[in-house]
SELO-889235 format. One record per residue (C-alpha): x, y, z; residue in three letters; chain. Coordinates in Angstrom, 1 decimal, padded with zeros to 4 digits. Example, Ala and Ser with C-alpha at 12.3 -4.5 7.8 and 13.67 -1.06 7.14 Angstrom:
BEGIN
       u       v       w  resn  chain
   012.3  -004.5   007.8   ALA      A
   013.7  -001.1   007.1   SER      A
END
This chain:
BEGIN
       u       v       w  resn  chain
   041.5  -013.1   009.2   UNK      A
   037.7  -013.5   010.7   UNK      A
   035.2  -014.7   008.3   UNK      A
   031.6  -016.0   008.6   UNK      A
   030.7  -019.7   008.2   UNK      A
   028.0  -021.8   008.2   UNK      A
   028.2  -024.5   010.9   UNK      A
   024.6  -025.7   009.8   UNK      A
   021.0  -025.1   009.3   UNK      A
   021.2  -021.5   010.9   UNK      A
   024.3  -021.8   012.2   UNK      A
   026.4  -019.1   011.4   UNK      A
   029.7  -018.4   013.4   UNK      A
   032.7  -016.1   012.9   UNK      A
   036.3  -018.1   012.5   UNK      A
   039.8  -017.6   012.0   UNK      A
   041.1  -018.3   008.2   UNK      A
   044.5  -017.6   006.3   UNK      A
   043.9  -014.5   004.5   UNK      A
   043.2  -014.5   000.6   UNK      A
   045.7  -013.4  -002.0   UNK      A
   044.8  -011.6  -004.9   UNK      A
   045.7  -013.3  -008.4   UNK      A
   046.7  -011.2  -011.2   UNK      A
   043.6  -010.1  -012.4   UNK      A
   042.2  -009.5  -009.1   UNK      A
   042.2  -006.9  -006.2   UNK      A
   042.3  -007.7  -002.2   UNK      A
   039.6  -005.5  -000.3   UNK      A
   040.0  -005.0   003.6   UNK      A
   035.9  -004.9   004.3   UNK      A
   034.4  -002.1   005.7   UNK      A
   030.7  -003.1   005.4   UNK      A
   029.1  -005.8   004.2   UNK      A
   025.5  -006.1   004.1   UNK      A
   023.3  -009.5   004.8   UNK      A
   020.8  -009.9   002.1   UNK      A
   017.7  -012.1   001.8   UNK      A
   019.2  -014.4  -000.6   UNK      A
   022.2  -014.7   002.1   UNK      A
   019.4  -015.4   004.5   UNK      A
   018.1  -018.4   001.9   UNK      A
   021.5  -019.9   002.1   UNK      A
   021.4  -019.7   005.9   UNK      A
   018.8  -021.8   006.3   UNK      A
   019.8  -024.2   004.2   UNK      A
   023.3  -024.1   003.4   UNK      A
   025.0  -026.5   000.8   UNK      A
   027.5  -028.3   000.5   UNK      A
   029.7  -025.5  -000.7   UNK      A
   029.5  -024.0   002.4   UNK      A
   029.6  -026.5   004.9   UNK      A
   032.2  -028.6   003.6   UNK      A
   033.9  -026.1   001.4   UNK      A
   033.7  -023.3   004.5   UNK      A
   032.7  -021.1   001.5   UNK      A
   032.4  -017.0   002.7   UNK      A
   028.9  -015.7   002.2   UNK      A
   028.1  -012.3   001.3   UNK      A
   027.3  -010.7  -001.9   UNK      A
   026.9  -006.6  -000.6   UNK      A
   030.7  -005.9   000.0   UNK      A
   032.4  -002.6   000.5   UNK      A
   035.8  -001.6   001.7   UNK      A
   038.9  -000.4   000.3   UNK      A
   041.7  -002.0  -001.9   UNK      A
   044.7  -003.1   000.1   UNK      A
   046.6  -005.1  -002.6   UNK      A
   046.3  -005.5  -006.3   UNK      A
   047.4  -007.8  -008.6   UNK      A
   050.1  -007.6  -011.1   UNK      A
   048.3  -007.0  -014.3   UNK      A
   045.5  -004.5  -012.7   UNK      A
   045.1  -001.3  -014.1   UNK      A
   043.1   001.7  -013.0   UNK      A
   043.0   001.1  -009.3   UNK      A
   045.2   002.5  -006.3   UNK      A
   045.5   000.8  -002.9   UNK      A
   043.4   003.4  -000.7   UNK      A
   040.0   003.2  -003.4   UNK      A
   037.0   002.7  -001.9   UNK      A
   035.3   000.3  -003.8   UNK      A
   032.6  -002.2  -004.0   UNK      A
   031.5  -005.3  -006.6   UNK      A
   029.3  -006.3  -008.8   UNK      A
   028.8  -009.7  -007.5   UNK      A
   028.0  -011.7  -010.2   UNK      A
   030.7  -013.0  -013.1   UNK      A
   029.1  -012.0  -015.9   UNK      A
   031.3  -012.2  -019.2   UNK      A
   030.8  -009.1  -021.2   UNK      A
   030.3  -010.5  -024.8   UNK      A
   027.1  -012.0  -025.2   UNK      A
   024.2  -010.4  -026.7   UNK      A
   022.5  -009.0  -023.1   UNK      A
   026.2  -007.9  -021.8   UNK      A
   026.7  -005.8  -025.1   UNK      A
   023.3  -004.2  -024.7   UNK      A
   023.5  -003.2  -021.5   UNK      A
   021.8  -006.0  -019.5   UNK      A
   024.0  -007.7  -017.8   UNK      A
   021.8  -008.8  -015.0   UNK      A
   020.6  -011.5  -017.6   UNK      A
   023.7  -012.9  -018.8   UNK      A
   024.1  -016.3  -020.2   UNK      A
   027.5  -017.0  -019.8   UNK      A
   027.7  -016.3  -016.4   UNK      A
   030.3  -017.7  -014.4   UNK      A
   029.7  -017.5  -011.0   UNK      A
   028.8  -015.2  -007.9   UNK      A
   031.0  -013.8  -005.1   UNK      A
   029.4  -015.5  -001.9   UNK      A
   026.2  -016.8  -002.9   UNK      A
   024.5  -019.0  -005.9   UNK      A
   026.6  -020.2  -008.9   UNK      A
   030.5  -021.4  -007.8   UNK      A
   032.4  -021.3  -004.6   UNK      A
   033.8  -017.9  -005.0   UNK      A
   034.0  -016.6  -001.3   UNK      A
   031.8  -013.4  -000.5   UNK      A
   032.4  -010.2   001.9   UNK      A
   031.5  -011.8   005.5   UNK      A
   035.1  -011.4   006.0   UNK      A
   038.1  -009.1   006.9   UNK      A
   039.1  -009.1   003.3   UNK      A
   038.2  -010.7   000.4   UNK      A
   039.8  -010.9  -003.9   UNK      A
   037.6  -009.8  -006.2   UNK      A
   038.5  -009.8  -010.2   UNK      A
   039.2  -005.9  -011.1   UNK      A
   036.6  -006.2  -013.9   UNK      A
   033.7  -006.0  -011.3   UNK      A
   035.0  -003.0  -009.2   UNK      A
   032.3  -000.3  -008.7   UNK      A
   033.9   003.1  -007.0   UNK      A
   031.8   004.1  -004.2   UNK      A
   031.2   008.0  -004.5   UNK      A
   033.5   010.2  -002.1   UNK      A
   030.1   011.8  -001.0   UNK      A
   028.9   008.4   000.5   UNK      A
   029.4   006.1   003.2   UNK      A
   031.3   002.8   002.2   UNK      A
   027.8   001.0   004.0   UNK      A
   025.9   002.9   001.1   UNK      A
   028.0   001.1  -001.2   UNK      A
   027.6  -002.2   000.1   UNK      A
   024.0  -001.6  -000.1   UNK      A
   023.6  -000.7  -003.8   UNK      A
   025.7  -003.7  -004.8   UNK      A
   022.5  -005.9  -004.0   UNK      A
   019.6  -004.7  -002.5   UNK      A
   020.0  -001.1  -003.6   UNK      A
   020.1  -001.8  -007.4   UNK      A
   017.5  -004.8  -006.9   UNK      A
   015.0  -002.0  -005.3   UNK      A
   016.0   001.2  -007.6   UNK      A
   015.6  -001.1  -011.4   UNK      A
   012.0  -002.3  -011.3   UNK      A
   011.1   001.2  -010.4   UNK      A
   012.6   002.3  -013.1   UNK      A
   010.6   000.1  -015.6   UNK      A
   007.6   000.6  -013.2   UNK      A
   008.0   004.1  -013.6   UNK      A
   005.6   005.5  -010.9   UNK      A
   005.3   009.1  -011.0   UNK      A
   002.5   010.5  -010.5   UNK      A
   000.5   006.9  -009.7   UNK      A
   000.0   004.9  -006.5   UNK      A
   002.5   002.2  -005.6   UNK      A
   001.7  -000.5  -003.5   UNK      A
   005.0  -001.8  -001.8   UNK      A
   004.3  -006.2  -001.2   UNK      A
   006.8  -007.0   001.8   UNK      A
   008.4  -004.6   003.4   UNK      A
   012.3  -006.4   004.6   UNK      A
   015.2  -004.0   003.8   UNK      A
   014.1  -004.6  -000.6   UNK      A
   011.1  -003.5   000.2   UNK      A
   011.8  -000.4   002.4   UNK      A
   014.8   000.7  -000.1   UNK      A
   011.8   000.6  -002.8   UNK      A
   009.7   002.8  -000.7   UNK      A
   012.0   005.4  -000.1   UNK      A
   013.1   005.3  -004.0   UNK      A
   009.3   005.1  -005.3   UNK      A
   008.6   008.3  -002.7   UNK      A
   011.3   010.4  -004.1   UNK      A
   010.2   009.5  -007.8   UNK      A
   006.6   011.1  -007.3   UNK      A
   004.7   007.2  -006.4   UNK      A
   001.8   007.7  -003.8   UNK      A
   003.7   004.4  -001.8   UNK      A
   001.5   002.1   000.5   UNK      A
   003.1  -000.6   002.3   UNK      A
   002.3  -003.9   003.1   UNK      A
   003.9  -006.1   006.1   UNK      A
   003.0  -008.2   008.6   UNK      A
   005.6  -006.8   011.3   UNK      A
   004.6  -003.5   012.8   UNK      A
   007.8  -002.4   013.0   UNK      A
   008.4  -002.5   009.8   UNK      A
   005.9  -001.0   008.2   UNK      A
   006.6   001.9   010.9   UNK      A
   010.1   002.4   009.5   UNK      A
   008.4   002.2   006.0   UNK      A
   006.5   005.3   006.8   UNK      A
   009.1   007.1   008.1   UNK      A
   010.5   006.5   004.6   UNK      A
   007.8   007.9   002.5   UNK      A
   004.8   005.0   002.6   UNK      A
   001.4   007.5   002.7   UNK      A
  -000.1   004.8   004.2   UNK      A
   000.6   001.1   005.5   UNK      A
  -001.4  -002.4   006.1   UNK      A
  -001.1  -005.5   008.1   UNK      A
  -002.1  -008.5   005.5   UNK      A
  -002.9  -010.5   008.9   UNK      A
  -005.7  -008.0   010.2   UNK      A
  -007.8  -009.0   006.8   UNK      A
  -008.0  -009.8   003.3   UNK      A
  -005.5  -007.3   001.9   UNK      A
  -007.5  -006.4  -001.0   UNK      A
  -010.2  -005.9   000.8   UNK      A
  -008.0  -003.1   002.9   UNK      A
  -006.7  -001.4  -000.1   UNK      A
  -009.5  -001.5  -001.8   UNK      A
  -011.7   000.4   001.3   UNK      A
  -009.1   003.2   000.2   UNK      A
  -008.4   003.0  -003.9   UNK      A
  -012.0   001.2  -005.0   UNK      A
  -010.2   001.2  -008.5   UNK      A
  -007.3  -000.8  -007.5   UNK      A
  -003.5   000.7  -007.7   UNK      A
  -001.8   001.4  -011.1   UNK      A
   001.8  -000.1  -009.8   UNK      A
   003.1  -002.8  -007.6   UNK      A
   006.5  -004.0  -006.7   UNK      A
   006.5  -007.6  -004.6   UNK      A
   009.3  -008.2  -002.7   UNK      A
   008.6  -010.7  -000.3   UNK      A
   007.9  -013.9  -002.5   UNK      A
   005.3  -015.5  -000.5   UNK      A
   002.8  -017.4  -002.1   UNK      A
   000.1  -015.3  -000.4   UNK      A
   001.0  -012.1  -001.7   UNK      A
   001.4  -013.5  -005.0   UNK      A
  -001.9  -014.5  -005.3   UNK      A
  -003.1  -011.0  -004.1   UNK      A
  -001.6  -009.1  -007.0   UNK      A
  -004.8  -009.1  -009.1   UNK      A
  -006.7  -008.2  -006.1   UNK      A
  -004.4  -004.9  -005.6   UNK      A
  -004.4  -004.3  -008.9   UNK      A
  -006.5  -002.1  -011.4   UNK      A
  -006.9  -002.8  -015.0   UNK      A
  -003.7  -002.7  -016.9   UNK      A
  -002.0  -003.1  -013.6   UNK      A
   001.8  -003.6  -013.8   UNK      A
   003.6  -005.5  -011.2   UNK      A
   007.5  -006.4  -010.8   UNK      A
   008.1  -009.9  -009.3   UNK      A
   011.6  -009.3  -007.4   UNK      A
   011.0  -011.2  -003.9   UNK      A
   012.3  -015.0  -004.0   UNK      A
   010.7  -016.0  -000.8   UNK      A
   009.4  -018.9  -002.7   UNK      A
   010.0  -021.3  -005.9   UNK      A
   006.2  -020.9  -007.4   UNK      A
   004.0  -018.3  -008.9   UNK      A
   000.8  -019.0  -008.1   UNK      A
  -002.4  -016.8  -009.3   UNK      A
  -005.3  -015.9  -011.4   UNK      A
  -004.8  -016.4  -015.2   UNK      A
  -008.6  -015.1  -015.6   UNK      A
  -007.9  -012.0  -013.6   UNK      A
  -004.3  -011.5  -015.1   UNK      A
  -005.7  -012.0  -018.4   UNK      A
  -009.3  -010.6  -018.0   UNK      A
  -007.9  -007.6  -016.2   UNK      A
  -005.0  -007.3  -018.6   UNK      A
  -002.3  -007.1  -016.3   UNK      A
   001.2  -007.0  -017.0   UNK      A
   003.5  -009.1  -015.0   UNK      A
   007.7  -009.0  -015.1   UNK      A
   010.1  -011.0  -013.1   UNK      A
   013.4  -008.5  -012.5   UNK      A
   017.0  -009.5  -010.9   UNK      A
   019.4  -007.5  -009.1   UNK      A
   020.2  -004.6  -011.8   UNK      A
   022.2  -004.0  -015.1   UNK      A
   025.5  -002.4  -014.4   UNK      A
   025.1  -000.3  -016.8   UNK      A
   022.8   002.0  -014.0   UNK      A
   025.3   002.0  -011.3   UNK      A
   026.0   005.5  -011.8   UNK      A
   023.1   006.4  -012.4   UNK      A
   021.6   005.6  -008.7   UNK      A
   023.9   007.8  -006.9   UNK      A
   022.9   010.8  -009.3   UNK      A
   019.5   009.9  -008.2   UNK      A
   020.1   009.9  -005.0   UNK      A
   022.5   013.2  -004.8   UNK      A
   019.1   014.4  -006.4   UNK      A
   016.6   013.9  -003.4   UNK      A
   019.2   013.9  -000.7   UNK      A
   019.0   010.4   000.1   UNK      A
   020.9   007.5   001.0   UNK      A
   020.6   003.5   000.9   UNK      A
   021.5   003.2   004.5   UNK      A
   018.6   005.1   005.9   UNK      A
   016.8   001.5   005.7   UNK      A
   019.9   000.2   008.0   UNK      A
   018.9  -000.4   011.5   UNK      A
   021.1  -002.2   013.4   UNK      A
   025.1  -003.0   012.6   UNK      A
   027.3  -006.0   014.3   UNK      A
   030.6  -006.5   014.1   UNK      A
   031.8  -010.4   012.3   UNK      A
   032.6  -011.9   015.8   UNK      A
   028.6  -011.1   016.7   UNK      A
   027.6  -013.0   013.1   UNK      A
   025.3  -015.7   014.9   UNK      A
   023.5  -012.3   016.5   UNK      A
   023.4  -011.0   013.3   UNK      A
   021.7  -013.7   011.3   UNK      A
   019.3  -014.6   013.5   UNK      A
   018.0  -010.8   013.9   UNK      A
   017.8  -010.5   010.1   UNK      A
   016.3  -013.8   010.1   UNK      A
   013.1  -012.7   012.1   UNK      A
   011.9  -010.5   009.6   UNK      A
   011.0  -007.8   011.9   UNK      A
   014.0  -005.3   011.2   UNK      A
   015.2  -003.3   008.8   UNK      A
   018.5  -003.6   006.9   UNK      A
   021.2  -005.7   009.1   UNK      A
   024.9  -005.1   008.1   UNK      A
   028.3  -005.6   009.3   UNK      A
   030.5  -002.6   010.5   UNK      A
   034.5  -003.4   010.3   UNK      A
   035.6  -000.1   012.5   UNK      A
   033.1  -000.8   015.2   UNK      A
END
């Protein structure tokens, strides 16, 4: 089969490999679409030694259907359209039971990125434990699936604890994490502003929903919100990580502000104390999403006639992967995936 490999410091470049058989417990997917995600883009640029050495697949936002399944597997047919819940997460402790399994302490590992060397979806097909199967709805694309398994759940469950209804939303970072949050936050009743250095992105974010857009390089970004909501904004949902827009959270926000922390773009937090604590903000860090609200995103978006991959903007099949990384890479697009029946 083709698969993506790293070759480097980005250096990625589509090879032939034996094709994976399932085990037992586990279910072969031919790939349909696979997305590349920010934390894909982390790796990258600085792959390890799992995937340089160990030729480890990366991709965590898989989608196709099931072509073979393993002897003990139960409740799946070859012919189901499926994607995964990426990360290994074992069921039983205390945050599994209660729903949270985004926190897990027992985890395991990931399918093509972070803990282990489990391979991900950059490839023709891939095995995947039938315990982590998602269906992906007969009324969506199989590239919507691939979206919610990362990017999609990582935009809709801060919103949900943000719960913006009604309120003005500012958007921090507008890559495909961002965009997905700004069409969700629309559709749930948020006044969303944007905010994004690349003009193209903050285009597609008003095309989304975004009332209103800003360029953090044109001026101090409080400064420019500010000249429009003197208060500050009641929400905010930062997804690019960068140190900058970190420290411009208190600035953006009004008294008993609430901002989600979702964008890894860097290993530090770095703010005001005084204006967090003066100001009496309320900070949460948030990752990926709970299983338990897979369903529930599809009913939310059958609701408001949307769909995940209206933040997709271009699609390259695996032989065109070095293309593909190092469009994502710019940071001036929106959502890159892979497309199997090009």
């Amino acid at each position: 089969m083709r698969a993506i490999r790293y070759a480097g410091e980005r250096q990625a470049v589509c090879y032939e490999r034996a094709d994976p058989r399932p085990a037992a417990n586990e279910v072969l997917i031919q790939m349909k679409a696979a997305g590349i995600c920010g934390s894909d883009l982390h790796v990258y640029r600085h792959p390890g030694p799992d995937f340089l050495e160990g030729q480890r697949v990366p991709g965590h936002e898989p989608a196709g259907v099931i072509a073979e399944i393993g002897a003990e597997v139960r409740g799946w047919s070859v012919g189901d359209r499926v994607t995964t819940y990426f990360r290994q997460v074992c069921g039983t402790c205390e945050y599994c039971r209660s729903g949270h399994t985004n926190v897990c302490i027992n985890r395991r590992g990931s399918y093509g990125v972070g803990l282990g060397t489990l391979d991900g979806g950059h490839a023709e097909y891939m095995v995947v434990e039938a315990q982590y199967l998602f269906k992906v709805p007969d009324d969506f694309s199989v590239e919507d699936g691939a979206i919610v398994a990362c990017q999609g759940g990582t935009a809709y469950y801060p919103l949900t604890r943000l719960a913006p209804s009604g309120e003005v939303l500012v958007v921090s970072g507008l890559g495909p994490v961002g965009l997905l949050a700004t069409l969700f936050g629309s559709r749930m009743g948020a006044e969303v502003v944007g905010i994004d250095p690349s003009p193209q992105r903050r285009d597609l974010a008003e095309r989304l929903g975004a009332q209103r857009t800003f360029d953090p390089s044109a001026g101090p970004i409080g400064e420019q919100v500010r000249a429009h909501y003197p208060v500050g904004v009641h929400k905010l949902l930062e997804a690019s990580g960068a140190p900058a827009a970190h420290a411009a959270i208190p600035e953006l926000l009004r008294p008993l502000g609430m901002a989600a922390l979702v964008g890894l773009g860097n290993t530090e937090l770095k703010l005001s104390l005084g204006a967090v604590v003066h100001r009496e903000l309320v900070l949460f860090g948030t990752s990926i999403f709970p299983a338990s609200q897979y369903q529930e995103m599809w009913e939310f978006f059958r609701r408001h006639t949307i769909a995940p991959s209206q933040v997709v903007t271009h699609r390259f099949g695996l032989e065109q992967g070095a293309e593909a990384f190092q469009l994502a890479d710019r940071a001036t697009t929106g959502k890159v995936c892979f497309a199997f029946d090009r």
